[in-house]
PASEBA-1860 file (N, C-alpha, C; in nm, 3 decimals):
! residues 171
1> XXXXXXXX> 2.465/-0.346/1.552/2.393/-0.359/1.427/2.420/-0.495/1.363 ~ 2.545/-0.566/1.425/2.559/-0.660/1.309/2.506/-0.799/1.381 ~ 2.508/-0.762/1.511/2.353/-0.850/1.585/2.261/-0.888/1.528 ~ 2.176/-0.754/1.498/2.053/-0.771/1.462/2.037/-0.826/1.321 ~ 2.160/-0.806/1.245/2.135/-0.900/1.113/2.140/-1.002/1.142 ~ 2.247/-1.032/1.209/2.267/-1.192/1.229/2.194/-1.275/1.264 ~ 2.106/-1.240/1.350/2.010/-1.270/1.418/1.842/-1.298/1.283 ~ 1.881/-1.187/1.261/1.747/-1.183/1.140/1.744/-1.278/1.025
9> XXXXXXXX> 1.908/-1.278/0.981/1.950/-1.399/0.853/1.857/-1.508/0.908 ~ 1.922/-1.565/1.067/1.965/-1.697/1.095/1.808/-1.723/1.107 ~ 1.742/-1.667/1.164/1.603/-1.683/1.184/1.502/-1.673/1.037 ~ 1.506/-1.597/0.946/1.451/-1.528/0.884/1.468/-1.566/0.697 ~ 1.606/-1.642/0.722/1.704/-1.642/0.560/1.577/-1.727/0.486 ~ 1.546/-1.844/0.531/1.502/-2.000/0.455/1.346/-1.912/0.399 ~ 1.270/-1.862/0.498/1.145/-1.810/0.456/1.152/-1.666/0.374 ~ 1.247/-1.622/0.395/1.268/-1.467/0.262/1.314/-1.531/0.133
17> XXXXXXXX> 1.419/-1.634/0.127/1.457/-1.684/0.021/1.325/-1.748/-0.068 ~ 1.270/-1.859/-0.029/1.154/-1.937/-0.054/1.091/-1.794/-0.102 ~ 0.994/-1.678/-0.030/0.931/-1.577/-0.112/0.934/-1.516/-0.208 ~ 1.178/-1.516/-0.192/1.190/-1.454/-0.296/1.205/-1.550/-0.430 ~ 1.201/-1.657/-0.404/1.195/-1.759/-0.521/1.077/-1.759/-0.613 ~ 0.945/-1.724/-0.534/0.836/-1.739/-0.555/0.794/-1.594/-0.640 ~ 0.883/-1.486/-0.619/0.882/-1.374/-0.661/0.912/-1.344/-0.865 ~ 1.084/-1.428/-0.790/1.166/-1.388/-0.882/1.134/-1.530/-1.020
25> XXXXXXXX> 1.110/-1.647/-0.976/1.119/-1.735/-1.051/1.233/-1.831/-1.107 ~ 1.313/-1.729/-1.040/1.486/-1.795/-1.088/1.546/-1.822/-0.928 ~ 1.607/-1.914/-0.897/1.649/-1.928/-0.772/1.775/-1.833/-0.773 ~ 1.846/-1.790/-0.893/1.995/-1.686/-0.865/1.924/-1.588/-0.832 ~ 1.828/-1.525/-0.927/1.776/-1.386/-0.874/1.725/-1.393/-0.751 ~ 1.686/-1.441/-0.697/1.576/-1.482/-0.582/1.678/-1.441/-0.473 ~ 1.799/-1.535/-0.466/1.924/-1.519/-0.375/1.964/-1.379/-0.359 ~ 1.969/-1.339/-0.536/2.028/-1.191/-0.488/1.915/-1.098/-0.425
33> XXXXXXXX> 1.786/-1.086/-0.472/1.672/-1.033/-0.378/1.710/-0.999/-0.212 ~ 1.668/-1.155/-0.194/1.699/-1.237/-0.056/1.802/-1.091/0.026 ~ 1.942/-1.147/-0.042/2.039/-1.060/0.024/2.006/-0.874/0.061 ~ 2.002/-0.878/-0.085/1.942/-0.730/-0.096/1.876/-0.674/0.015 ~ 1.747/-0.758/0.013/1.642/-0.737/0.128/1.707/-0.737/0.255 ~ 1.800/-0.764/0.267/1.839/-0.815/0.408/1.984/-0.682/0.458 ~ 2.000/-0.653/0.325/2.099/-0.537/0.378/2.013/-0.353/0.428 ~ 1.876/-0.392/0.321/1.796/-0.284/0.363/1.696/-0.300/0.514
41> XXXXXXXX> 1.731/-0.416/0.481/1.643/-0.445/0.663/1.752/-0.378/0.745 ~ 1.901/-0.419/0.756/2.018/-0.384/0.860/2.002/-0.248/0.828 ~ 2.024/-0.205/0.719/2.031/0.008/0.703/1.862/0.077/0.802 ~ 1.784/-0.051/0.813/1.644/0.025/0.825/1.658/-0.017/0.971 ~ 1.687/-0.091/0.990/1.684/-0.151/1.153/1.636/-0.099/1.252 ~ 1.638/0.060/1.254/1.543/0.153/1.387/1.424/0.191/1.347 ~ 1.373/0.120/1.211/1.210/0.149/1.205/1.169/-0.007/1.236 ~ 1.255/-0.115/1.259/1.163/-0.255/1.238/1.133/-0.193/1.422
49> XXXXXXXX> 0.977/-0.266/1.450/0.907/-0.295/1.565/0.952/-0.408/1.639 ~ 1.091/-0.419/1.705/1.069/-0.593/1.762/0.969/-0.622/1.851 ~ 0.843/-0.513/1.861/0.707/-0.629/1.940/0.626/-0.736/1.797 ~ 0.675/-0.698/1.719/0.589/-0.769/1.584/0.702/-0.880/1.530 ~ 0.635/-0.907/1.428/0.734/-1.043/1.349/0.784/-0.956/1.304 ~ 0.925/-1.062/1.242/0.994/-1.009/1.136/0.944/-1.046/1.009 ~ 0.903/-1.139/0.998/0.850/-1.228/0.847/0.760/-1.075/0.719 ~ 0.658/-1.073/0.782/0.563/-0.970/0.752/0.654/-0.832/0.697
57> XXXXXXXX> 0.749/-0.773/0.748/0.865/-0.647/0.742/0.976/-0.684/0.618 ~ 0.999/-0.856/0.624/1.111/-0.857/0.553/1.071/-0.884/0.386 ~ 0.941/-0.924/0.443/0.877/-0.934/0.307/0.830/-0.824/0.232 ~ 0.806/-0.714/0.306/0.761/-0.627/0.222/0.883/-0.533/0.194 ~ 0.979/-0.554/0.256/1.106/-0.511/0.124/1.139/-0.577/0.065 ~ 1.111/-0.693/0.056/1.172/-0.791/-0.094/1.054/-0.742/-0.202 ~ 0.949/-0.754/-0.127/0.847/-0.708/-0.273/0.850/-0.533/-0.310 ~ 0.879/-0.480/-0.187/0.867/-0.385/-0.235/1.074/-0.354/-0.342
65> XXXXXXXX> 1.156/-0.411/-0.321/1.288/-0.412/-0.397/1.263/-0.447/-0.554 ~ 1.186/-0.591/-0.553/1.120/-0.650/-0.670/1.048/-0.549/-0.741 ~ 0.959/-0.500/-0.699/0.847/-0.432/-0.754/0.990/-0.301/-0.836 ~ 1.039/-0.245/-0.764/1.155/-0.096/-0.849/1.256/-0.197/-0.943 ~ 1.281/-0.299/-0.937/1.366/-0.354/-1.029/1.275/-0.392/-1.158 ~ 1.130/-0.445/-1.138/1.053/-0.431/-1.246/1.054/-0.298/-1.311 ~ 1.048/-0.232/-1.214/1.017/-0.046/-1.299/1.153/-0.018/-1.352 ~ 1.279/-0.038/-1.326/1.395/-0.056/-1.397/1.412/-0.121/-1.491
73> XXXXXXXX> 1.291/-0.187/-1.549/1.301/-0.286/-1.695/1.418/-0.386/-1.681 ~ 1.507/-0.433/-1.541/1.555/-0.539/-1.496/1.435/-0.674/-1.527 ~ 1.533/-0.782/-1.569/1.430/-0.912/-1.604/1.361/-0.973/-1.437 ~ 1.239/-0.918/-1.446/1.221/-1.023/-1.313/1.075/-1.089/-1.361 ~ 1.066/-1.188/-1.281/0.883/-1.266/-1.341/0.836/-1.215/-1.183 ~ 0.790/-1.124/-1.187/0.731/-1.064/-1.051/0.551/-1.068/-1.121 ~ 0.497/-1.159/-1.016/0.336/-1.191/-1.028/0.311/-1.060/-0.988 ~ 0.126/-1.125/-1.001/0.084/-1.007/-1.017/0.015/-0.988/-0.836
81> XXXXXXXX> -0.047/-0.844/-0.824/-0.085/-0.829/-0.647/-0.182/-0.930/-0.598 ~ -0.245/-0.991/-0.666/-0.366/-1.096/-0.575/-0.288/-1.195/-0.566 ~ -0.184/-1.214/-0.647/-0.097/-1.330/-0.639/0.006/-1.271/-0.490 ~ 0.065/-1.173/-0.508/0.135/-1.133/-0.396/0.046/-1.172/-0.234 ~ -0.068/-1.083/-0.257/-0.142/-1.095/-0.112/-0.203/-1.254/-0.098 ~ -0.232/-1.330/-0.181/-0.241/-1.487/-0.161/-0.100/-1.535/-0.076 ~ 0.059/-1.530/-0.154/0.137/-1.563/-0.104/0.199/-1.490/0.068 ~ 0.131/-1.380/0.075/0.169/-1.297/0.195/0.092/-1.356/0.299
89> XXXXXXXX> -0.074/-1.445/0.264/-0.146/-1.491/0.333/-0.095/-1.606/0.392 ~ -0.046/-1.699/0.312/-0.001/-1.837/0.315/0.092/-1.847/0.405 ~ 0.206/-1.726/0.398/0.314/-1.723/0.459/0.267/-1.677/0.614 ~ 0.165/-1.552/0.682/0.132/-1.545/0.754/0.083/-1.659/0.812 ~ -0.002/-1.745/0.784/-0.091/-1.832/0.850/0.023/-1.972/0.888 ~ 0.160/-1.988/0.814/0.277/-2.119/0.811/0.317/-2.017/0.977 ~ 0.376/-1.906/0.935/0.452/-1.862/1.046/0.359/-1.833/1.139 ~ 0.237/-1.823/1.190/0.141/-1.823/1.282/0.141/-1.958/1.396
97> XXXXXXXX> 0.196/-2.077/1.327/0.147/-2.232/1.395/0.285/-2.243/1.464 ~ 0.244/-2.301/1.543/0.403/-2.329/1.622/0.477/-2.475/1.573 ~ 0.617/-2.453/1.584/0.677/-2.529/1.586/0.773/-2.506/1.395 ~ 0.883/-2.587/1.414/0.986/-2.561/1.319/0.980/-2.612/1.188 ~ 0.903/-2.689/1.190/0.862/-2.786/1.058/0.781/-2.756/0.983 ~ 0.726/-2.595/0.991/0.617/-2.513/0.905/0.757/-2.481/0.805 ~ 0.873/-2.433/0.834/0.965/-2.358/0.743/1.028/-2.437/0.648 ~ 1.048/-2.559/0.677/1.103/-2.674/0.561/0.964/-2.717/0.439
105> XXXXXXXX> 0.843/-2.711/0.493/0.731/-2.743/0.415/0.699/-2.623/0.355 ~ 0.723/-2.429/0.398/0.674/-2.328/0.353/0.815/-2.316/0.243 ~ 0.921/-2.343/0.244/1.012/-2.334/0.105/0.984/-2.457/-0.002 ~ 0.936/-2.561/0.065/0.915/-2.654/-0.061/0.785/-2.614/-0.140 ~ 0.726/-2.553/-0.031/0.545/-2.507/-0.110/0.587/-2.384/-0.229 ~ 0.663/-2.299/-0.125/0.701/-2.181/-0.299/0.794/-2.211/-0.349 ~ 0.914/-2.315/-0.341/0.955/-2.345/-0.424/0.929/-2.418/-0.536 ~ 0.844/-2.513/-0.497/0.739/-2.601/-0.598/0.647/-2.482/-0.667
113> XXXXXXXX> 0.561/-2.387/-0.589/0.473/-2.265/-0.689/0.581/-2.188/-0.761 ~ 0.697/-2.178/-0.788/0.774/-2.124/-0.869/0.841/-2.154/-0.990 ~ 0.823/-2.319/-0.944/0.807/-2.400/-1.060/0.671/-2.405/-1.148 ~ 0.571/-2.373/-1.095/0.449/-2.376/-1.197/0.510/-2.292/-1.288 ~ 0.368/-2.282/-1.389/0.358/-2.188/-1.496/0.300/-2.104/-1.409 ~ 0.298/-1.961/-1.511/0.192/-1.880/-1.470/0.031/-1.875/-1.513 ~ -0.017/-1.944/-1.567/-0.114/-1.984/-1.586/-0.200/-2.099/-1.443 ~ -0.073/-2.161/-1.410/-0.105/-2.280/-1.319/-0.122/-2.201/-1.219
121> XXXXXXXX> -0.050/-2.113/-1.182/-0.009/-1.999/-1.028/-0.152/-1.923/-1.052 ~ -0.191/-1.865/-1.140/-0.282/-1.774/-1.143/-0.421/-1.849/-1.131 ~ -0.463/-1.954/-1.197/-0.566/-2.029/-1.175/-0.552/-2.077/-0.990 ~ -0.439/-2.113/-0.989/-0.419/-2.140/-0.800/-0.475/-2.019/-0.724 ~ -0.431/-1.902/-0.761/-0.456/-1.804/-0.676/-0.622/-1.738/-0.707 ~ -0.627/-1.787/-0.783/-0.772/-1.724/-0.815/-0.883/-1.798/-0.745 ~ -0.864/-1.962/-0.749/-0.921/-2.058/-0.671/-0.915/-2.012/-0.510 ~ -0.789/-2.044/-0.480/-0.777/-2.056/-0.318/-0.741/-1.879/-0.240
129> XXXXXXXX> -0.704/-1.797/-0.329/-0.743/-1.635/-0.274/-0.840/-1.580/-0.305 ~ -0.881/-1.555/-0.417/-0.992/-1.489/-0.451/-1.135/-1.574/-0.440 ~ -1.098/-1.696/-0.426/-1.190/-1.800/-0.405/-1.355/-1.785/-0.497 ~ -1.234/-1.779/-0.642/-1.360/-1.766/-0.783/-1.409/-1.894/-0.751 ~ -1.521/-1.928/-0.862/-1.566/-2.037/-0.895/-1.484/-2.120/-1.011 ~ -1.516/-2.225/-1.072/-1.419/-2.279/-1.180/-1.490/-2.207/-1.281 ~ -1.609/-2.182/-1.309/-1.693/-2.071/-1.432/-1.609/-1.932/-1.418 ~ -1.591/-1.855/-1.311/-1.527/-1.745/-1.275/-1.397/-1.773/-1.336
137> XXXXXXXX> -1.308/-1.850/-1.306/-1.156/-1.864/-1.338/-1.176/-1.897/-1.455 ~ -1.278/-1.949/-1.538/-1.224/-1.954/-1.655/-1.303/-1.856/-1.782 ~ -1.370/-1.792/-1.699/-1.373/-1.649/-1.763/-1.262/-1.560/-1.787 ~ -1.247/-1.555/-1.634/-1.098/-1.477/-1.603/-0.981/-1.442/-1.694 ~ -0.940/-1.645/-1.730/-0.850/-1.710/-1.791/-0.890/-1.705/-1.958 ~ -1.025/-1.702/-1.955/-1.052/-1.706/-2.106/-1.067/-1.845/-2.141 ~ -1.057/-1.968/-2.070/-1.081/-2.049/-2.110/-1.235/-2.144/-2.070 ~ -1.212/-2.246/-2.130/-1.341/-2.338/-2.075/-1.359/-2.420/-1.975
145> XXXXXXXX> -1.459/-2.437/-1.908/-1.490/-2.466/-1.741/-1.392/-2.627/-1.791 ~ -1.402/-2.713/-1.861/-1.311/-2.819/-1.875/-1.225/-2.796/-1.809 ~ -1.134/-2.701/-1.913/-0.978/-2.691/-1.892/-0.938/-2.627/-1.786 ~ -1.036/-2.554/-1.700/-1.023/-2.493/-1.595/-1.007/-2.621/-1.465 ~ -1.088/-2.712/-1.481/-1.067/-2.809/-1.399/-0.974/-2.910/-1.431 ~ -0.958/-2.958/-1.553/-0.796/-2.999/-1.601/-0.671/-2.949/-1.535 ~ -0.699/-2.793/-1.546/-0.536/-2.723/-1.517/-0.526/-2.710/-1.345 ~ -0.650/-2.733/-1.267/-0.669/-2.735/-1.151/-0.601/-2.833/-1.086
153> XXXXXXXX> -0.666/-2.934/-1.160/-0.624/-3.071/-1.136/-0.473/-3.130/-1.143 ~ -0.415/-3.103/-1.253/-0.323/-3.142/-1.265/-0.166/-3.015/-1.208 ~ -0.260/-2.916/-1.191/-0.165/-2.803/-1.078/-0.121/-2.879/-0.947 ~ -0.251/-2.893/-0.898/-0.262/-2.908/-0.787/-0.163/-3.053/-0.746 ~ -0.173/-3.146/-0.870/-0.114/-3.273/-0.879/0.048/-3.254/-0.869 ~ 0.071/-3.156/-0.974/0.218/-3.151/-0.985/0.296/-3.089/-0.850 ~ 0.176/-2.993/-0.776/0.255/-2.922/-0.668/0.238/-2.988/-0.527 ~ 0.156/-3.076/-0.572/0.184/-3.193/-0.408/0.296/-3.288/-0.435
161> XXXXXXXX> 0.312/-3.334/-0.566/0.415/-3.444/-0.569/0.514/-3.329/-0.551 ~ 0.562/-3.282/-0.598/0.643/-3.161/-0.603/0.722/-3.104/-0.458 ~ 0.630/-3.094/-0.373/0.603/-3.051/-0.191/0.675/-3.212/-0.150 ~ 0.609/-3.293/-0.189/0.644/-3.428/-0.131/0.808/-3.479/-0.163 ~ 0.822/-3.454/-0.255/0.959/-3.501/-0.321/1.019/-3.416/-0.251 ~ 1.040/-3.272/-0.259/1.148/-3.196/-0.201/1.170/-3.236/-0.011 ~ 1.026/-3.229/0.064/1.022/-3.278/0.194/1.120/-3.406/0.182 ~ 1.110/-3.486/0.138/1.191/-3.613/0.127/1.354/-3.586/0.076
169> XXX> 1.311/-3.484/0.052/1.499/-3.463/-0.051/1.549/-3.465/-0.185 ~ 1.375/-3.468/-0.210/1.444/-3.456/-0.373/1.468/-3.342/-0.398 ~ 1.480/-3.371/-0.548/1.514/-3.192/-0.616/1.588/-3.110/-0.586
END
């Protein structure tokens, strides 16, 4: 048993953490998630499928851990589900491409979306998951097609420099 954790951390830690960052909003909570998730993966270990990924399994006990600590009135900034299944998408399609350099660019991407606001995250996800229009999102949002392309704009601005800096080492 203590294989298969080990094995799961070493492979598995950088992209559960990054989700759970993206979850929790706080990088401490995120960590403790992270772990959490990872002791219920080892207790669950004879339901995971090793013909499938692990990514897809480990994630849905971090969200599904997240999701009962919300219902415990524990502080978490847990988005909302189109936001979840956007980020479950993103993460499928990084871990789909081959090669090792999807996992250093998929923690700077949610670590940088965890830094947005939620306003910035939700206009993101509404754009590139639900794939509204900018009239749509700013119905949605309540605001005006302007500021809808303002907050687009300058989202999108902050979370590439953002991606770029950390790839390089910042932050």
């Amino acid at each position: 048993m203590t294989g298969f954790l080990d094995n799961l951390v070493r492979e598995q830690y950088a992209m559960v953490l990054s989700f759970c960052t993206m979850l929790m909003g706080d990088r401490g909570e995120a960590e403790d998630l992270a772990q959490e998730a990872f002791l219920v993966a080892c207790r669950r270990a004879e339901e995971f499928d090793a013909s499938r990924p692990a990514g897809p399994w480990l994630r849905g006990i971090a969200r599904n851990l997240a999701r009962n600590a919300a219902r415990r009135a524990r502080p978490v900034a847990l988005v909302g589900d189109a936001t979840l299944e956007w980020l479950e998408e993103i993460h499928q399609r990084i871990e789909s491409r081959p090669g090792d350099q999807w996992a250093d660019k998929l923690e700077a991407l949610d670590a940088c979306l965890a830094e947005l606001d939620e306003a910035d995250r939700s206009a993101l996800a509404l754009l590139y998951h639900e794939r509204c229009s900018y009239e749509e999102i700013g119905a949605r949002l309540k605001t005006s097609l302007a500021n809808v392309k303002k907050r687009l704009y300058r989202a999108r601005r902050r979370l590439a420099d953002c991606v770029l800096d950390k790839l390089r080492g910042g932050r």
